[in-house]
N, C-alpha and C positions, 0 to 999 in steps of 0.2 A: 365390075358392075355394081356391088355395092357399093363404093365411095363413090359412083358417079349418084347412084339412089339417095345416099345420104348429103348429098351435094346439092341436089337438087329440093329435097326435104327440108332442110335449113337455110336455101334461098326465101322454097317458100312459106316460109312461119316467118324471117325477118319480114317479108313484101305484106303478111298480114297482119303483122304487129304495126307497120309503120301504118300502115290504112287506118287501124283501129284506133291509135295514137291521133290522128289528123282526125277521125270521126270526131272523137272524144272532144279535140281542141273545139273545133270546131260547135260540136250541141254546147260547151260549157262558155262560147264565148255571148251566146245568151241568155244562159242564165248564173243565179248568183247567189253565190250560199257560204257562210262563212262556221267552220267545227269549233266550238268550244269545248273541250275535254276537261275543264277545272270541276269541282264537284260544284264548286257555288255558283257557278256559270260566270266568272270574277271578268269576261270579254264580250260578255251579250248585254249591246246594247240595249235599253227599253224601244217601246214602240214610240215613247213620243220621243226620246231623241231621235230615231231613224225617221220619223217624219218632218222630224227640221230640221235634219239634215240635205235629206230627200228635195226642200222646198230651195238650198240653197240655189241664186242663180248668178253669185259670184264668188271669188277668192278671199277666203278669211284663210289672213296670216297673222301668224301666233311668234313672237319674238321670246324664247325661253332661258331664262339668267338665272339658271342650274347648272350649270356646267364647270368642270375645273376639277382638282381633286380631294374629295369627300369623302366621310368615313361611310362605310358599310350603308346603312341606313337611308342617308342620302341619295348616293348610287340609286338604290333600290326608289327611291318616289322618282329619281331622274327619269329610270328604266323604263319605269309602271308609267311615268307620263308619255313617253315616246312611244310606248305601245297603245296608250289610250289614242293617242294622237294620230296613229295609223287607223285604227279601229275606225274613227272618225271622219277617216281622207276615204275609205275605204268603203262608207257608207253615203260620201257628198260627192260621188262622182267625180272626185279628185278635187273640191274645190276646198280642202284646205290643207295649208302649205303651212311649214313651220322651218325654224333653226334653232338651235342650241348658243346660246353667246356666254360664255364670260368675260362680263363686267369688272373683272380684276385684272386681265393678263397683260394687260398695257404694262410697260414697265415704268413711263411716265405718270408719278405716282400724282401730280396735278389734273392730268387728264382724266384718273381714275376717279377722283374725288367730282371731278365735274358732270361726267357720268352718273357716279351717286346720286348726285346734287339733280339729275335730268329724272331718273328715277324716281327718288322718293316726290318730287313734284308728280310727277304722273300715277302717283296711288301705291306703289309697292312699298316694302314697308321690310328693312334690314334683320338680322341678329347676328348677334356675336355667338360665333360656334366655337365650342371648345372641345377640341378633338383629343379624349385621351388612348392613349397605346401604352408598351410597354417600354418604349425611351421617354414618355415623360406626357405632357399636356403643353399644347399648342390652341391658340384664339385663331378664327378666319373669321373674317367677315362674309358673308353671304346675303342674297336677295332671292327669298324659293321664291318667286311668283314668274308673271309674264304678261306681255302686253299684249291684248288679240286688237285686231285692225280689220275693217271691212268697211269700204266706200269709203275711204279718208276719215271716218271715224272710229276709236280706240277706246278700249276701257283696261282697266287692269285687274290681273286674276292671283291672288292671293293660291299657292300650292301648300303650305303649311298652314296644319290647323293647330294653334296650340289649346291647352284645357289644363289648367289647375288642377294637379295631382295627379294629372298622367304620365304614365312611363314616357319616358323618347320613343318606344316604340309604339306605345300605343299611341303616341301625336302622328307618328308616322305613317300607322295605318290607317288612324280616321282620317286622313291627308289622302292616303291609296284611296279610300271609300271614296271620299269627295268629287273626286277626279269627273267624273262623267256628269255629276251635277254642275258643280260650278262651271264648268265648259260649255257647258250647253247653255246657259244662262248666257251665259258671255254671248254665245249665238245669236240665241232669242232679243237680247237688250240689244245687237247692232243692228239686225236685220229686222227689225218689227215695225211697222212704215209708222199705224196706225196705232197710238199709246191709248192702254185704259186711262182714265183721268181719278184723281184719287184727290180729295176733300180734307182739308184741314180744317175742321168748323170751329166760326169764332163768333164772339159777340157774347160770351160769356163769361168772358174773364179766365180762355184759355190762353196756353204758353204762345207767346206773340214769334214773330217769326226768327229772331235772332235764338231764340230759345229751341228751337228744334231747327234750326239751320243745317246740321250737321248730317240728319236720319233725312229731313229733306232734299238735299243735295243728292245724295244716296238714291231716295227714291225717283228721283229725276233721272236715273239711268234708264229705267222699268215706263216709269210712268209718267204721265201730264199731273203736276203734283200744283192746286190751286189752293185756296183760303176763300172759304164758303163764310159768309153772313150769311142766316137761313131770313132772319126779320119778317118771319109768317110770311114768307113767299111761298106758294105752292109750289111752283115748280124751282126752287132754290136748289134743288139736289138732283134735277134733271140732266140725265148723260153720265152721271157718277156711276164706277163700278163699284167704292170702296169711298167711307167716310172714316177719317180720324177726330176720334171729341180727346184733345191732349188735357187734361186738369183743369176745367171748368173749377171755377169758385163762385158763379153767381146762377140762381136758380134758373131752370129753363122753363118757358113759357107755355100754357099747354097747345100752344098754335103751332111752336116750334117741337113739341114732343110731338104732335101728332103728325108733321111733317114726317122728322125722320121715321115713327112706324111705320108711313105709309112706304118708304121707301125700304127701309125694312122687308115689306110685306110683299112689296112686288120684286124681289132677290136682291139687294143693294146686302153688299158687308159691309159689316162694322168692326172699328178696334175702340175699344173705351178703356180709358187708364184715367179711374175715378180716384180721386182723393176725399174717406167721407168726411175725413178732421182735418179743421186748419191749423198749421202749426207755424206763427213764427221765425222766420229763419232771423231779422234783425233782432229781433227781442233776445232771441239767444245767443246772437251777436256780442250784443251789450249788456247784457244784464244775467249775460249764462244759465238762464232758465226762461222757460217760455210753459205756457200752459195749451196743450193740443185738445181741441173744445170741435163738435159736431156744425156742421152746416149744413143747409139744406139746399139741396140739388134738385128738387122733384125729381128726379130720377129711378127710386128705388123700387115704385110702382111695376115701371116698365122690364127693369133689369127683373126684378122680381118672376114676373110674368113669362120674362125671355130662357129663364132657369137658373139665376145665381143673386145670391144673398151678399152687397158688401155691406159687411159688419163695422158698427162706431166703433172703434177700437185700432188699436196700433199692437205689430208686431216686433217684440225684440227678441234678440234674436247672439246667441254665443259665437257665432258661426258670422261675423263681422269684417266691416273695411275697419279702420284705423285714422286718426285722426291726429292732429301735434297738442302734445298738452307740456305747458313750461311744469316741472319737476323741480326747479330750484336753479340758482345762479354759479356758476365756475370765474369767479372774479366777476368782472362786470358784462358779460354774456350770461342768457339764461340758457337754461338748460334743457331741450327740446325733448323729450320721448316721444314715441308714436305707439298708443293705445288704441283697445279695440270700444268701437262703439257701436251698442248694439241698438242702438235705433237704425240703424242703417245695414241691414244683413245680407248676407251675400249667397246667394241663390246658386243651389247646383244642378243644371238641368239634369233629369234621369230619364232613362224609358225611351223608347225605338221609334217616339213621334216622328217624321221630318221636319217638325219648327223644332225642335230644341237636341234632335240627336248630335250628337258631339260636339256642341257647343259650349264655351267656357263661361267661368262664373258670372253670373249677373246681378249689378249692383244696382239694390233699392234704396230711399230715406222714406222713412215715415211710412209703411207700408199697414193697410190692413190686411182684415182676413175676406176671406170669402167661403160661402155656403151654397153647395148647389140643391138648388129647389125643384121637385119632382116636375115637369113640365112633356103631358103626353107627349110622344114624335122627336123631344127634342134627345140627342145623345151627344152626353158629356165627356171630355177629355180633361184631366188636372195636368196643366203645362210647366208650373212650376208651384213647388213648396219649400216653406223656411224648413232648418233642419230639425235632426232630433231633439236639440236643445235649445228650443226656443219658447215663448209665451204670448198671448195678446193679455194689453188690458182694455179695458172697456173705458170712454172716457166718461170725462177726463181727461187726460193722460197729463202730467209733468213731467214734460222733459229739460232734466237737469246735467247741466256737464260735472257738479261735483261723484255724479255715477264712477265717472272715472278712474275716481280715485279710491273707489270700492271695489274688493275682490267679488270675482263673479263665484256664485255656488251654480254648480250645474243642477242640483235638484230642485232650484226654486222653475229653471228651466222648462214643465212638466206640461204642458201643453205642444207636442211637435206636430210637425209637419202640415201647417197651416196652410189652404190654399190661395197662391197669390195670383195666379194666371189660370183662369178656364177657357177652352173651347168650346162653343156650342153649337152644333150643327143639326139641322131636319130642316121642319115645318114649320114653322112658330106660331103663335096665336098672338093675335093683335091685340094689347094695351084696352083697345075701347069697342071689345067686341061686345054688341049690345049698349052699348053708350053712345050711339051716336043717334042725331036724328035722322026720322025719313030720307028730309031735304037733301044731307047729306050723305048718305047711302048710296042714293040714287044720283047722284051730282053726276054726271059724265066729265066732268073738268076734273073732279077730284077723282076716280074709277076707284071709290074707296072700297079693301079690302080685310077680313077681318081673320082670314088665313095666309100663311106667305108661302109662296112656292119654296123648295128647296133652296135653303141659303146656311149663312153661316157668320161665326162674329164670336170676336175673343172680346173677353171682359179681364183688366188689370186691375191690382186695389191698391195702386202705385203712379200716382200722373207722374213723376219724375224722372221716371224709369227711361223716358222718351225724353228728356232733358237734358240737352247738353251745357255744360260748364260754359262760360264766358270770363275772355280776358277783356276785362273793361278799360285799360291803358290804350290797347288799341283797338277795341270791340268785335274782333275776332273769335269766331266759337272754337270752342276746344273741340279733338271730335268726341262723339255720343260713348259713355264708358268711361272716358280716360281721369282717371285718379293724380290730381296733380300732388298727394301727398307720397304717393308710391312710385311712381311715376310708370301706372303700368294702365294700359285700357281693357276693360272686362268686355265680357260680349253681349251689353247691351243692345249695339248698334245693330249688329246679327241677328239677333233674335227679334226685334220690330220686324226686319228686312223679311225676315222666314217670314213672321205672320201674316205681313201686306200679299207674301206673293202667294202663300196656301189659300188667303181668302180670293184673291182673285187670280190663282191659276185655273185655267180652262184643258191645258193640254196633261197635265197630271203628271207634268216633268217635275215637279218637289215629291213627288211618292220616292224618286230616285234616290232621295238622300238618304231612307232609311235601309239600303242596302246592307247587308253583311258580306265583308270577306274576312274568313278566318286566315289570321297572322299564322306563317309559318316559319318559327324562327330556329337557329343552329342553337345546342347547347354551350353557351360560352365556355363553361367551365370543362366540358366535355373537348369539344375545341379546342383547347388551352394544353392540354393534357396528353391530347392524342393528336396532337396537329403533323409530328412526326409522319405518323402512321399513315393518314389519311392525304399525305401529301406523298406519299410512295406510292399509295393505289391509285390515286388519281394521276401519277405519270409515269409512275415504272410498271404498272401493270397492264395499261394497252400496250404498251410496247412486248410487255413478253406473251401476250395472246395474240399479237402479228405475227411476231416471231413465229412461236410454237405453230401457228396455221402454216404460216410458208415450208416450214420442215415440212410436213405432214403433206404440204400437198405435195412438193418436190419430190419427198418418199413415195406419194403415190403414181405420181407421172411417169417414174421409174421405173417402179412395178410393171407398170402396165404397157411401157414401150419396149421393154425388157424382153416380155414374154411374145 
């Protein structure tokens, strides 16, 4: 009677466990929730990625050329991107689909090459990886990024971030960080039906279009990217979410200042990368000295008013690019070094913004300073500053290339950390508040105002900084950054790209970049040391805790059938 009790007893707990099982399926196949247990929440997406994700209503596929075998480090962004990658299929109602490819494994090493050759046309961008171990150092070539695709059209996504004088690992984690930004961008630029329109304004003697070709292209992923003539047209800047004034050298008009206020005023951003001294680039061509002498912009008025001071004066700066200077002749070749020049200083972005967190060094010529001025409602952010060792002078300035040939003292250096990029965000007060007449007050054409809703606008004391190199043989731009004397590209072109899209993101998907996940890395040298050890617990010791269990239980079964 009792084993038929207890027989009956364990029918019915299975026949309840299975119900409660199917309930369970069952309530959870409507709803949906996904545990992140990391401390930093390093798997919880934001809200405005889950909302466009939420919005997709087709398949974006991601073609990923990570794959193959990589050291440690690697591995690990491969890993972090396939789980980011899930996170994201997992949030789109399954509408994004991905692979893994390596781009090397052909054995056909012409085919491999033409691949290459397919790639870097489509924006990805190579390194030579040098893998050292304990048998020695080996070169791979590699391509971290990938290509996302939706509706037939594709952009490419860069997984490696590097930054001048970071560890490997710490490239690797600002890289981990990145992941759910840059991806989601990629999103947003294929699936966006309707582009904000974004303003190049000219007619003043800014950088003509081959000159910003490079940042332009770029923003033509994001945005309708035009070239505005304002020529006191009132509605010249109508439909604009964002204006760029790239290094104006001819004074602006007050018909054309008052334009852009007014646009200004009614929430339009702005980026301004003013230059307040003209410096000769041919002078110093030919005659290796140029004298950097003030011009007038009419503009300081307004900057003034908006909260930032650019100062007459230039910054140099220890903390430099490099330039070729002949040293002398080895028979009849001369002899080329490459010296630092500190007119042209190399900016390290710092601080947890989203425009400048872990971005690499940014190269300026001819840079002033800048001053922020008290401006009720407005709050200010410094985006970037020259280093510890650097100085402005007030001009004047001569700039001479015999500097070169002069040792640098670092304590003549004594003015640091100069401001070259501000933020300013609030309310602003308009340029011509109480300056204007009735007539115009009152205008309903013009709907002039002398307070501006919540807006926002970086001010640069660098127009170059947005200026890309040109090869004039074939009139092709070089891209934005790239150093034909080092042969290496800084991160100017990135840091414009952050600015345009913080001033006219609406969804607050760039808050995302300033994410932190804390690196958790193995002690190498610990590792090294005890690798024995830790390779006996990790395989001979589940094995002897199965073991040890099956004894014990077998010993117990025995027991118990025994008696």
């Amino acid at each position: 009677m009792s084993s038929k009790r207890n027989k009956k007893r364990d029918l019915t707990a299975l026949g309840l466990s299975i119900i409660i099982l199917i309930l369970l399926n069952f309530v959870a196949s409507f709803l949906f929730h996904r545990f992140d247990l990391t401390s930093e929440k390093r798997y919880t997406l934001s809200d405005a990625t889950k909302k466009l994700l939420s919005e997709l209503d087709d398949v974006v596929y991601v073609k990923v050329y990570l794959e193959g075998d990589f050291p440690s480090g690697f591995k690990r962004l491969r890993n972090e991107t396939k789980e980011m990658l899930d996170e994201f299929r997992a949030y789109s109602n399954n509408n994004i689909e991905y692979e893994f490819i390596n781009p090397s494994e052909n054995p056909d090493k012409k085919q491999v090459e033409e691949v290459y050759k397919q790639l870097y046309k489509k924006g990805l961008q190579r390194f030579n990886l040098e893998d050292k171990t304990d048998e020695g150092t080996t070169e791979k070539l590699i391509w971290p990024g990938a290509i996302v695709s939706y509706r037939g059209h594709e952009v490419p996504w860069s997984l490696l971030k590097t930054q001048l004088g970071q560890s490997s690992e710490g490239q690797l984690n600002n890289s981990i960080q990145s992941l759910e930004y840059e991806f989601a961008s990629c999103i947003r630029n294929l699936s966006t039906m309707i582009r904000p329109e974004i303003g190049f304004i000219e007619g003043h003697g800014e950088l003509d279009t081959l000159a910003v070709e490079d940042v332009a292209i770029s923003l033509s992923h994001f945005y309708t990217v035009k070239r505005i003539a304002i020529d006191s047209q009132l509605d010249a800047l109508k439909g604009l979410s964002a204006i760029i004034i790239a290094k104006p050298v001819t004074a602006f008009s007050k018909k054309d200042k008052f334009i852009i206020d007014q646009f200004i005023m009614k929430g339009g951003k702005s980026l301004w990368l003013i230059d307040p001294l003209y410096t000769s680039p041919d002078s110093l061509r030919k005659n290796g000295a140029t004298l950097a002498v003030p011009f007038d912009l009419n503009l300081d008025d307004m900057l003034f008013r908006y909260g930032v001071r650019v100062n007459p004066d230039m910054v140099m700066d220890v903390q430099s690019s490099v330039i070729p200077v002949k040293t002398g002749m080895q028979g009849n070749s001369p002899t080329i070094e490459l010296k630092p020049w500190i007119f042209s200083p190399l900016l390290m972005p710092s601080g947890n913004h989203p425009i400048v967190k872990n971005l690499d060094v940014i190269k300026v010529d001819f840079a002033a300073s800048m001053d922020t001025i008290a401006a009720p409602g407005i709050q200010k952010t410094i985006l970037l500053q020259s280093s510890k060792y650097s100085k402005n002078i007030v001009a004047p300035v001569r700039v001479d290339m015999r500097i070169l040939n002069m040792p640098l003292d670092e304590a003549q250096f004594n003015t640091p950390y100069r401001n070259i990029a501000v933020l300013l965000e609030g309310e602003f007060e308009s340029v011509y508040k109480n300056r204007v007449t009735p007539a115009i007050a009152k205008d309903s054409a013009i709907a002039y105002k002398d307070h501006s809703v919540a807006t926002k606008m970086i001010v640069i004391s660098d127009g170059d900084m947005i200026r890309n190199d040109i090869q004039y043989s074939t009139m092709k731009a070089y891209p934005l950054g790239y150093d034909k004397y080092t042969n290496r590209t800084f991160g100017n072109k990135n840091f414009i790209l952050n600015c345009v899209n913080y001033l006219c993101d609406d969804s607050g998907l760039i808050s995302v970049r300033a994410r932190e996940l804390t690196l958790r890395l193995l002690d190498k040298k610990k590792l090294k040391n005890e690798k024995l050890k830790w390779q006996l617990i990790n395989t001979v010791l589940p094995l002897l805790l199965i073991l040890l269990f099956g004894i014990i239980h077998t010993i117990r079964r025995s027991r118990k059938y025994s008696s």
